[in-house]
Structures are given as structure tokens and as C-alpha cells.
N, C-alpha and C positions, 0 to 999 in steps of 0.2 A: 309408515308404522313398522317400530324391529318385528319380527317375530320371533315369539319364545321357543327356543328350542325344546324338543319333548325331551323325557327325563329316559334315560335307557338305564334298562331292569335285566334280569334275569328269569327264571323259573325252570324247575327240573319235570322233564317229559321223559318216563321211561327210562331214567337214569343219567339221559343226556341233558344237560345246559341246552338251552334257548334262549336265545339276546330277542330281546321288542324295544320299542317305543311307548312311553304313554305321552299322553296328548290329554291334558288336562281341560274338561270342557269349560270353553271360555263365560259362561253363564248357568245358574240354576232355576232356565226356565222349563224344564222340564223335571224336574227333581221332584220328587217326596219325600216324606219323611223319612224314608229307608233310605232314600239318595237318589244318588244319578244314576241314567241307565248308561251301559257302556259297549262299543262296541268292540267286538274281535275279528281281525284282520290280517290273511296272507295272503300271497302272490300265486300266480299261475304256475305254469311250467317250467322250472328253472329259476323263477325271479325271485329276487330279494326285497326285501322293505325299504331300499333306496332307490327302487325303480319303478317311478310315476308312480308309486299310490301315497306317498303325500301329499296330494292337491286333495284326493278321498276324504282322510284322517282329519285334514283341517276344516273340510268342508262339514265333517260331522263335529269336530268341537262347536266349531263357529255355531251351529245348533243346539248347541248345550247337550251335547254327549260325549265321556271319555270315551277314550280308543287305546286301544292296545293293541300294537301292529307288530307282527313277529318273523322272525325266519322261522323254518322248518328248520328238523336237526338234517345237518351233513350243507348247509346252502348258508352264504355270508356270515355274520358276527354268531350263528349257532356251533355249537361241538358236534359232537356227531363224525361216525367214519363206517365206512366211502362217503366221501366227498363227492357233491353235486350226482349223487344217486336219491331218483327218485319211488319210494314208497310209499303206495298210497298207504297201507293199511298203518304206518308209521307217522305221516304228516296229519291221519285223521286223529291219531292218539296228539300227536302234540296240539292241532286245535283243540282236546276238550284238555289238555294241560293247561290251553292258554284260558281257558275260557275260568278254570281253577283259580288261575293268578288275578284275572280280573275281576273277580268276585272278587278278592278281595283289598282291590284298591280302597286308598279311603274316598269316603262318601260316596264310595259306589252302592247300588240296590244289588243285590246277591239275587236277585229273582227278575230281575231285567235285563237280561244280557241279550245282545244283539249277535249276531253272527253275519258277516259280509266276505262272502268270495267272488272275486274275476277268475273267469275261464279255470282250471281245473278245479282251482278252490270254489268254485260257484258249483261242484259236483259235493267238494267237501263239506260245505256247509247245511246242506241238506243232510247227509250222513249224522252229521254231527247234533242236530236239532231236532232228529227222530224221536218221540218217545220223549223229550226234555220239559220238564213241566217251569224249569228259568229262563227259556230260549222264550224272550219277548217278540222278538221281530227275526224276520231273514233277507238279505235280499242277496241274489244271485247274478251277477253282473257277465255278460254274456257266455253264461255257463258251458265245461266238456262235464256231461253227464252220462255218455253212452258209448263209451270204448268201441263198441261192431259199430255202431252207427259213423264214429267219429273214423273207422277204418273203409268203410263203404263208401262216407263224403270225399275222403282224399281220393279214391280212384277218379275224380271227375278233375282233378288238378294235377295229380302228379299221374307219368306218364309209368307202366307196370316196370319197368328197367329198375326205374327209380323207387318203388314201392319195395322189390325184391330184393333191392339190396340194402334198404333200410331193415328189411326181416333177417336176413345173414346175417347182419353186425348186431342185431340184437340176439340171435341166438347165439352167436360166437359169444356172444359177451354172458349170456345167462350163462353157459357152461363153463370160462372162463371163472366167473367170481366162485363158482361153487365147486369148482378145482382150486377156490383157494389162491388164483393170480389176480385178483383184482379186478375190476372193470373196467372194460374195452370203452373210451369213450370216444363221442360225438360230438361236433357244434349244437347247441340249443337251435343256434337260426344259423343259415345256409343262404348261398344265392340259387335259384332253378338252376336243377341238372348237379349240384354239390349234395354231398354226403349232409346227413342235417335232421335232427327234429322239426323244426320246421323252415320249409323251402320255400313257399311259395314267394311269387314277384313281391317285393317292397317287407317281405318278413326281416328281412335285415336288417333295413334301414328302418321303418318301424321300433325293431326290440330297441335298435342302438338309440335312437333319439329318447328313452325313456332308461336306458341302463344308465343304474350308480353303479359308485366306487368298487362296491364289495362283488358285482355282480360277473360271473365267471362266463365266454362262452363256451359251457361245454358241459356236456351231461352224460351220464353211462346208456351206452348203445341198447340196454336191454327195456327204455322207457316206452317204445312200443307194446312190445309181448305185455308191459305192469299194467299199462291204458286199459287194451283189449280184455285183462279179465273183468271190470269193473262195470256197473251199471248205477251208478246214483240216484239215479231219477226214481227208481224203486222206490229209494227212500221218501222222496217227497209226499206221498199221500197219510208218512206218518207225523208230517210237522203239524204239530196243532196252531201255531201260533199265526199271526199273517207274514206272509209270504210274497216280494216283489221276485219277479222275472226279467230281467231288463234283456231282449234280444236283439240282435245288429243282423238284419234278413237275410247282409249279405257275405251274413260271413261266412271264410274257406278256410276256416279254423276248428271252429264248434261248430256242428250243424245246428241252426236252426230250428228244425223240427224236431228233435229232440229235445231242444229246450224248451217249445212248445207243448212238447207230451211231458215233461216231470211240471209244467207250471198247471197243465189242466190237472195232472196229477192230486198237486198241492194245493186246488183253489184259488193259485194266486192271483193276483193284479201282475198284468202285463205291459211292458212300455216297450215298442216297437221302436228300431231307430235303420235309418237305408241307409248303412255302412259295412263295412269289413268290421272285423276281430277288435283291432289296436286303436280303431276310429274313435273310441271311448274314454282312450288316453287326454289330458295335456297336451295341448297344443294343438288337438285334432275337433273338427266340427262340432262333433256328438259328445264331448267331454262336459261341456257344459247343461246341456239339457240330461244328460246321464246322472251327475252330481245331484242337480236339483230335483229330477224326480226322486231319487232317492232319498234325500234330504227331507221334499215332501211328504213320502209316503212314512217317515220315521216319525216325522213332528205328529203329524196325525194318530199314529197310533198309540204313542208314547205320552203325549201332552197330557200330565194330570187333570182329571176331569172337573176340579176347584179351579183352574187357573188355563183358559185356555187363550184367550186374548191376549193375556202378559207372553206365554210363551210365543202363539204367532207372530205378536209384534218383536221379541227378540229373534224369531229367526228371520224376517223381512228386515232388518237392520243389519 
């Protein structure tokens, strides 16, 4: 079977261009009268919308939901400068930019928007879903929700050598961009014992077997000091809507238990998986049963309550 390729759009966040994807849901078995629900969709730390989270987007059409899959500004086909500098407080404004534009696809419901993040974005999507009375669903795909926490699990992997001079090059770099020279940058992934956002054993080879075209390695050195002010998971006790968790136990990426405390947080439904971070990927074990839960836990919440048969049997097909 070809696959159709998604339609690439723009939308203005903040002043800057943002390039997405849509991904037209391939059936309306979940629709109503007001339409389809839709989802919105960014990458982790550094990554772009051409790196593995396409098997994501189709696996939510093929369920009869659009998707709107986007870069952050300064990261692949978005504008934005510095380049491959990360913000949170910036990438959380372009998700509810995105979440603007997908409202208003056509036949989409303006009141059922979905939000889905992997690892940082699974910090942002809580953020973004607090207090939102269109945020229908969330799910959080092995969520960074706790900058101290996520600074406290690395001591157990990386060795203090390697921690301290991750904090140098971030400080050089904060004071560098704010003297106006620009950002001191980093590789996104490293091999143990290299300079690196993330180092640990098989983080390289992992990022690389899921990076596209557009995807850079390399990111401004001050991405630690940005993590550590942030706490998300705060967020979570304000999402009204339902709320999946999906965590990997063994991951040396996001702690665990942190993603554990914003899901008791939020109420959510939790799906446990005995893997690392990137195991959730394409090509990787956990990829499939990650999809499908997710998948499941959408169809059930979303399936108009006139029609629920017709939609299960178009998502079991």
C-alpha cells in the first residue's frame, strides 16, 4: 500500500514560523458532528518531526484521528534564532500555537484536541493541558518532568568529572549568549566519557537510528541549567481531562519515579514497560505495545458515545 504523504503547513508562534505535518485521519470513526478529534505532536530534547515519531502520527490516523506534528522554533523546517537552543518556556508557547492551528483544520472538533509528548515534550504537554477546557485527552510517553530529579538520576550514571563539566559549558554558555556572542554548543548525544547532553552507553547509536534529515547533532550547552529550573509534573493535578502515563522502569534518561509522581498527580492510567528511554522507538521492542496502548486508551475515550462498535471495529482493522 503507497502511503500518503502528510500535507506540510505553517503556523505563526510568537512571531516565529513553525513548519508541521498533518496527517489526515484515515476514517471518521470517531468523529461528530463538530468533527475529528486531533492530535498535537513534538519531539524530546533536540529532535525534530523527522525523527521516529512518524510510526506515532500514523498509528493515530490509522485510528481516525488527525495529527499535527510540529518542530519547535530554532529546531528543523521551523524559523526561529539561536538555532537548536532549547526554551522551554518558548517551545510550551509554540505547542498551544500548535494546538491554535489544529483547531482549526478542517473537520476537525475545536473542543477535542489531544496533546501527546515523548520525554521533554511529555513534561510539556501537561503544562500545556492545565486549566484547558478543549484538551480532550493527554498522553505522556516516557515523560522529563522534574529537572532536580532528572539532575539527581544522572549522578547514578554519569561519573562527577563528567556532570561538572557539563555545568561549565553550560554556564559559559548562559553567559556567553547574554554578552551577546551567541551559544556555546554541544552534541545532543555523546558517547560515555564525551562532552554531550546525553551520554549514556547506546544513547548515540539509539538517537542516530531514529534521526532524520533535518535533525542537527548539536544543541546550546546551557540545556542543562533551562531542564533544572522546571518542574511539570506540578502541572499534572491540573489536567481535567484523561491522562495516559506510559513509563519505561528502566529508564537512565527520565526518572521513573517522577513520572510516577506527576501520573498519581493527574489520576492517570499508567502503562509500565522494562526498558530504557529510546526502547519506545521503531524498531525497538516496546514500540509496539507503547503505540497500541496508546492508541487504545484514545479510541476509548474519544469514540462518540452513538457509535462505538463501528469505531472499534475501524480501529481493529
Amino acid at each position: 500500500m503507497t502511503r500518503i504523504a502528510p500535507q506540510t503547513l505553517t503556523f505563526t508562534s510568537d512571531g516565529t514560523t513553525c513548519e508541521a505535518w498533518h496527517f489526515a485521519a484515515e476514517h471518521d470513526g470517531l468523529a461528530t458532528d463538530a468533527g475529528r478529534p486531533v492530535v498535537v505532536m513534538a519531539h524530546g530534547l533536540g529532535g525534530t518531526r523527522d525523527s521516529g515519531l512518524e510510526p506515532f502520527a500514523r498509528g493515530f490516523a490509522a485510528a481516525g484521528l488527525d495529527v499535527l506534528l510540529f518542530d519547535y522554533r530554532g529546531f528543523g523546517g521551523s524559523g526561529g534564532s539561536p538555532r537548536q537552543t532549547v526554551s522551554l518556556e518558548g517551545q510550551l508557547t509554540d505547542y498551544r500555537a500548535a494546538m491554535t492551528a489544529a483547531a482549526a483544520l478542517p473537520d476537525v472538533d475545536p473542543d477535542r484536541i489531544v496533546l501527546w509528548g515523548v520525554s521533554l515534550a511529555g513534561g510539556h504537554v501537561l503544562r500545556a493541558a492545565a486549566d484547558r477546557a478543549d484538551v480532550a485527552a493527554v498522553v505522556a510517553l516516557v515523560p522529563m518532568v522534574d529537572g532536580v530529579a532528572a539532575a539527581v538520576h544522572a549522578k547514578a550514571t554519569h561519573s562527577t568529572s563528567e556532570l561538572l563539566r557539563a555545568t561549565g559549558r553550560g554556564i559559559r554558555g548562559r553567559v556567553a549568549a547574554r554578552a551577546g556572542r551567541g551559544p556555546v554548543m554541544i552534541p545532543v548525544v555523546a558517547r560515555p566519557g564525551e562532552v554531550g547532553a546525553l551520554t549514556l552507553p547506546g544513547a548515540l547509536e539509539d538517537y542516530l537510528s531514529i534521526a532524520g534529515p533535518t535533525w542537527r547533532n548539536e544543541i546550546a550547552a546551557d540545556v542543562a541549567l533551562e531542564l533544572g529550573s522546571r518542574k511539570p509534573l506540578a502541572a499534572a493535578a491540573r489536567v481535567a481531562c484523561p491522562l495516559l502515563v506510559q513509563i519505561a522502569d528502566f529508564d537512565q534518561s527520565a526518572p521513573p519515579h517522577a513520572a510516577a509522581k506527576a501520573a498519581f498527580k493527574g489520576r492517570a492510567e499508567v502503562r509500565h514497560y522494562p526498558c530504557d528511554h529510546f526502547d519506545v522507538f521503531e524498531g525497538k521492542p516496546w514500540h509496539g505495545p507503547a503505540l497500541t496502548h496508546a492508541v487504545s486508551f484514545l479510541t476509548r475515550h474519544l469514540t462518540p458515545a452513538a457509535a462505538p462498535d463501528a469505531a472499534r471495529e475501524a480501529v481493529d482493522a
